[in-house]
C-alpha positions in Angstrom: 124.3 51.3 68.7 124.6 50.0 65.2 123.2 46.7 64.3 124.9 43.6 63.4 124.1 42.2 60.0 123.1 38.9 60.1 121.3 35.9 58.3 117.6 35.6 59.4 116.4 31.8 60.0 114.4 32.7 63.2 112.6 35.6 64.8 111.1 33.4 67.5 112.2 35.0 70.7 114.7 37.7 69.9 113.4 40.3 71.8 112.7 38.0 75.3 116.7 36.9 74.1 118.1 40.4 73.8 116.4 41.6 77.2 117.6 38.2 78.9 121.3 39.0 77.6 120.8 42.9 78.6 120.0 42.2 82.0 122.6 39.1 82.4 125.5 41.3 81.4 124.6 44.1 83.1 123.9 42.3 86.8 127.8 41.2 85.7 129.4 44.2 85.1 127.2 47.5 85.6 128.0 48.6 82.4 124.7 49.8 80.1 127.0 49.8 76.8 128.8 46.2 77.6 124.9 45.5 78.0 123.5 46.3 75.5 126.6 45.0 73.2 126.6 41.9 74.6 122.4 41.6 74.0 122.9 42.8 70.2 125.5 40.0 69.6 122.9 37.5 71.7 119.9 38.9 69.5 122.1 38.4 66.6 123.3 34.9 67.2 119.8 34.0 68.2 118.7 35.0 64.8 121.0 33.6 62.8 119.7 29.8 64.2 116.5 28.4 63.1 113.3 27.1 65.2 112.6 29.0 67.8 113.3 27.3 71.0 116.5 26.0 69.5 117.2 29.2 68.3 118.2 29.9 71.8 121.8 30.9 72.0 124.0 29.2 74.7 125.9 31.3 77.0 129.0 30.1 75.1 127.6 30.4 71.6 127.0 34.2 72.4 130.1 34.5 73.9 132.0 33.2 71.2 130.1 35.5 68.4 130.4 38.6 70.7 134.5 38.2 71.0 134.6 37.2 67.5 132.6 40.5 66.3 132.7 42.5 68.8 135.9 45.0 66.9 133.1 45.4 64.4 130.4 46.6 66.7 
């Protein structure tokens, strides 16, 4: 799965982030690829934010960013 090229302000919690998103969409829909989609767009919005506890993406921010982008990953 290709990456999605973002800005960097924060690497705070991008991994905890990711594996948070992975596991929420997967419990959702059973699918491993929606997963781990849905995680890179959540890893990706996360980083885009600075700080690192506000670098926390809401549920709708990743949202959002995922339908927005997710054509181009």
């Amino acid at each position: 799965m290709p990456a999605i090229e973002t800005v960097i302000e924060s690497r705070g919690s991008v991994g905890t982030i990711f594996n948070c998103a992975l596991l929420h969409k997967f419990l959702e829909t059973r699918d491993i690829t929606a997963a781990a989609t849905f995680a890179n767009a959540a890893a990706a919005t996360s980083l885009a934010k600075p700080g690192d506890f506000t670098a926390i993406p809401t549920l709708d921010e990743v949202s959002a960013f995922y339908s927005k982008y997710s054509s181009d990953i």
